[in-house]
N, C-alpha and C positions, 0 to 999 in steps of 0.2 A: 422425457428429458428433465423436466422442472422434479418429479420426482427425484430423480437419483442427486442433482444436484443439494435438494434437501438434504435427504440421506448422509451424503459428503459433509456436508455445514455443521450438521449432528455431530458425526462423528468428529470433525474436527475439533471444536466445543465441546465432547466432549473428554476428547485426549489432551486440550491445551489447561481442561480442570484441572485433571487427575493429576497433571505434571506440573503446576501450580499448589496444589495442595502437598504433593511429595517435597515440594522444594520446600514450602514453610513448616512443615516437620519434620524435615530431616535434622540432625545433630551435626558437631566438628568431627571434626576427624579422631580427635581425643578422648568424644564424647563428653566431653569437659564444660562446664559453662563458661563462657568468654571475658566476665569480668567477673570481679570483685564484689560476691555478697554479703555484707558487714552491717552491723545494726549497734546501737548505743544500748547499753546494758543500765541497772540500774546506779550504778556507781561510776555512770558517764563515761565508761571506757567502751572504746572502740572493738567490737567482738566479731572475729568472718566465722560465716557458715558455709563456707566453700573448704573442699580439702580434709575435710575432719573424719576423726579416725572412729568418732562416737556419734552418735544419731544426736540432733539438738531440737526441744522441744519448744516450740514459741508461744506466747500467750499475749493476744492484744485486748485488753482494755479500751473500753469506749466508756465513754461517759452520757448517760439515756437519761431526759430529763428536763 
C-alpha cells in the first residue's frame, strides 16, 4: 500500500513540474512581447526594438579596469 501511495506522489510531482514549466514558457496569444522594449541610443534618443521590420544589432560596452 505505502508503495503505490509513493508511486502516486511521483507521479503527481511530477505532472504539477511539467505544467509548471509549460506555463512559464508558454508565449501570448499574439506571440508578441508584452511591453515596450526601448533603449537610449547614442544621441540620447529614445530607440524601440519591438515591431521592427529590420533585425537590430546591440553592442554593450563595459568598462574593465
Amino acid at each position: 500500500m505505502k508503495n503505490w501511495m509513493k508511486r502516486r506522489s511521483l507521479l503527481l510531482l511530477i505532472v504539477a513540474a511539467i505544467a509548471l514549466m509549460l506555463q512559464a514558457c508558454g508565449t501570448e496569444e499574439d506571440g508578441e512581447p508584452s511591453g515596450e522594449l526601448s533603449l537610449i541610443n547614442e544621441d540620447n534618443q529614445e530607440v524601440s526594438l519591438t515591431n521592427k521590420d529590420r533585425a537590430t544589432v546591440l553592442f554593450h560596452f563595459t568598462e574593465v579596469g
